[in-house]
C-alpha positions as CSV (number, residue, x, y, z in Angstrom):
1,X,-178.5,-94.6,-236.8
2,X,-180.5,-96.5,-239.4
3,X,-179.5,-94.2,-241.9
4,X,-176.1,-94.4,-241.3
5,X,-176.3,-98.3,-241.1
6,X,-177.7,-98.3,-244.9
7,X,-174.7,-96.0,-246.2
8,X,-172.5,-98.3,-244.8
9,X,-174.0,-101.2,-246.0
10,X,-174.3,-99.4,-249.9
11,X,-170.5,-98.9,-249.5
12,X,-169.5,-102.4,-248.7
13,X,-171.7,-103.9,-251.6
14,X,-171.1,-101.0,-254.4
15,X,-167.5,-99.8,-253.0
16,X,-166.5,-96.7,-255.5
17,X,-163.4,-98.5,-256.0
18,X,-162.5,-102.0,-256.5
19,X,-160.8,-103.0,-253.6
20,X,-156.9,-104.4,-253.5
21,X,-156.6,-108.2,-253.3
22,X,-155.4,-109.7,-249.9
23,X,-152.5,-111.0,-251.8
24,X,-151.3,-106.9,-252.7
25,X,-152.0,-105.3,-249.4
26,X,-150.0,-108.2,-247.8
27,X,-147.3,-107.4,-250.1
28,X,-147.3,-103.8,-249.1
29,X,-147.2,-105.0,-245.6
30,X,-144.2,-106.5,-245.7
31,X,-142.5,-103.8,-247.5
32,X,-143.2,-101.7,-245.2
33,X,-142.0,-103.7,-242.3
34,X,-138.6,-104.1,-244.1
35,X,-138.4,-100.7,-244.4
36,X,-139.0,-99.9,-241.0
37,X,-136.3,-103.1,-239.7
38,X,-134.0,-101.4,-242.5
39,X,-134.6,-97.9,-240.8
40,X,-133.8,-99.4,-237.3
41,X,-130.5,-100.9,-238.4
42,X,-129.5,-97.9,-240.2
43,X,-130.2,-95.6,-236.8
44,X,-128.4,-98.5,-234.8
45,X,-125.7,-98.2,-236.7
46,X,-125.2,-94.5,-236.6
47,X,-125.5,-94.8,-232.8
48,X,-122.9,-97.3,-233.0
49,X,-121.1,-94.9,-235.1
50,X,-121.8,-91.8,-233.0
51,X,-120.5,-93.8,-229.8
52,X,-117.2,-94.7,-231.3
53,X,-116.3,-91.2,-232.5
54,X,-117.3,-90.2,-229.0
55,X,-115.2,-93.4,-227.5
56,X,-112.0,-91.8,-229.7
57,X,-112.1,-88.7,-227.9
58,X,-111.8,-90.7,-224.6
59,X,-109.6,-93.4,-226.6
60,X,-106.0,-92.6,-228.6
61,X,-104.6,-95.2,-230.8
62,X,-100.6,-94.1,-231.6
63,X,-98.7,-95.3,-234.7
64,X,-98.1,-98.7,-232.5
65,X,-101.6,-100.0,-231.6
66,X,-101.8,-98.9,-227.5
67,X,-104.9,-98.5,-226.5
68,X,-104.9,-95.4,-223.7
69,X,-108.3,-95.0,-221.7
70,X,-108.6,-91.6,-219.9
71,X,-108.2,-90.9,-216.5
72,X,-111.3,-89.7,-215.2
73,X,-114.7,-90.9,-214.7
74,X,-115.8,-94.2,-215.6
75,X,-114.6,-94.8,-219.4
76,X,-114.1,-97.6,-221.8
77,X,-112.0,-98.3,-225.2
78,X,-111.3,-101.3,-227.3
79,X,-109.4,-101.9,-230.3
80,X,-108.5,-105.6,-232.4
81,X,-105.2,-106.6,-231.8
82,X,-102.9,-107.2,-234.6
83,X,-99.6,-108.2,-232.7
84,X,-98.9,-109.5,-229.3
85,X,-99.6,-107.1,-226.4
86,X,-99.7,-106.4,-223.1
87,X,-101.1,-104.1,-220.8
88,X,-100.3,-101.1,-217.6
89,X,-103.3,-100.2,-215.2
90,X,-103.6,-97.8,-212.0
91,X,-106.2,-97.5,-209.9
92,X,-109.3,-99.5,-210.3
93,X,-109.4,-100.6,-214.1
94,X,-111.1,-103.8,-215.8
95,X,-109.5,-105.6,-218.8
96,X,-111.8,-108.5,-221.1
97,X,-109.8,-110.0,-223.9
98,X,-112.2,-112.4,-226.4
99,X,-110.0,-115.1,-228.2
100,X,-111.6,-117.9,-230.1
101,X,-114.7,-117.1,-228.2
102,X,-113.5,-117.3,-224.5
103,X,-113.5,-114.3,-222.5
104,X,-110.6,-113.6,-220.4
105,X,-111.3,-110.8,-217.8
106,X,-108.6,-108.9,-215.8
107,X,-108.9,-106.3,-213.3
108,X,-106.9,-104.1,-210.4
109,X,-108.4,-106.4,-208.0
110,X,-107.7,-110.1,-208.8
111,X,-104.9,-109.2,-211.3
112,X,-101.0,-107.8,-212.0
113,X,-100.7,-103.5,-212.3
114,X,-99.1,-105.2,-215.3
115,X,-98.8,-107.8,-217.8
116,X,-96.1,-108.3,-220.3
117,X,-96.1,-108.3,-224.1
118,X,-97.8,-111.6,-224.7
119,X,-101.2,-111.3,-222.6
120,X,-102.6,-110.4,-225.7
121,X,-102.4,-112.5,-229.1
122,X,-102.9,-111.2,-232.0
123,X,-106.7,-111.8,-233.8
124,X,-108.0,-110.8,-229.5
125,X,-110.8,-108.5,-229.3
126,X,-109.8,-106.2,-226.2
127,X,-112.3,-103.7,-224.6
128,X,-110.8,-101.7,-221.5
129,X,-112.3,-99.4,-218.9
130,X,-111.6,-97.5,-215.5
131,X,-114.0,-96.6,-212.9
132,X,-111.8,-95.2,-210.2
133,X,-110.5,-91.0,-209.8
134,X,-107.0,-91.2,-211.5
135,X,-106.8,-94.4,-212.5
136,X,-105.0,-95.2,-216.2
137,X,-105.1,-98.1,-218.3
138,X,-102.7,-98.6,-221.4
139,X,-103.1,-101.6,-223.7
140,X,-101.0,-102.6,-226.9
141,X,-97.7,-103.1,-228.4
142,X,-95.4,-100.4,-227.5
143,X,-94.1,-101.2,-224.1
144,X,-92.6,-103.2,-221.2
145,X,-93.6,-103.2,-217.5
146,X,-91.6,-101.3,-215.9
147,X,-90.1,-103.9,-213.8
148,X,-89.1,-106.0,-216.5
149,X,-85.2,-106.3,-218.4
């Protein structure tokens, strides 16, 4: 053990190479971690990315901005609007619109099977989703409820 403690010691006082300053390996540090937050973002991203192209087979988005969420299973959509809309749901289905920061929520229990064009403004952020078998929900442009002129 003694012997080992004396090579030790002979490399700390005559090391073969001059060692980096505090000031470098610090340096090196932080590259490092911005790589690695840099890393993170990028694979957060492409999950992001890799959920919406999955979210578009489950979503369709026609020539006039409806939103269609599928009919089975528990799915979600969302799209930006860029004209006043309104929305048709079946089943069990829940609706949030975000404007100017407020969340306005909507759902097949405390809400109409459907609301007219001007529920939704354009410049809302609007993410739908069903949860019950068979139920539908269409958001957008294109329509009218059905009991309306």
């Amino acid at each position: 053990m003694a012997e080992l403690r004396q090579s030790l010691y002979a490399l700390v006082e005559h090391p073969p190479t001059t060692p980096r300053a505090v000031e470098v390996v610090a340096a090196h540090g932080a590259r490092f971690a911005r790589r690695r937050r840099e890393l993170r973002g990028a694979a957060g991203l492409a999950l992001v990315v890799m959920v919406s192209a999955v979210g578009l087979g489950v979503a369709r988005q026609d020539s006039k901005r409806s939103l269609f969420v599928a009919t089975e299973g528990a799915t979600t959509a969302g799209y930006v609007a860029e004209q006043p809309g309104g929305y048709i749901g079946t089943g069990t289905w829940h609706l949030m619109i975000t404007r100017d920061g407020q969340v306005i929520e909507l759902s097949s229990a405390s809400s109409d099977h459907c609301g007219p064009i001007g529920v939704i403004l354009p410049g809302d952020e609007v993410r739908g989703s069903i949860t019950g078998r068979g139920s539908t929900l269409r958001v957008g442009e294109g329509f009218t409820c059905p009991d309306s002129p």
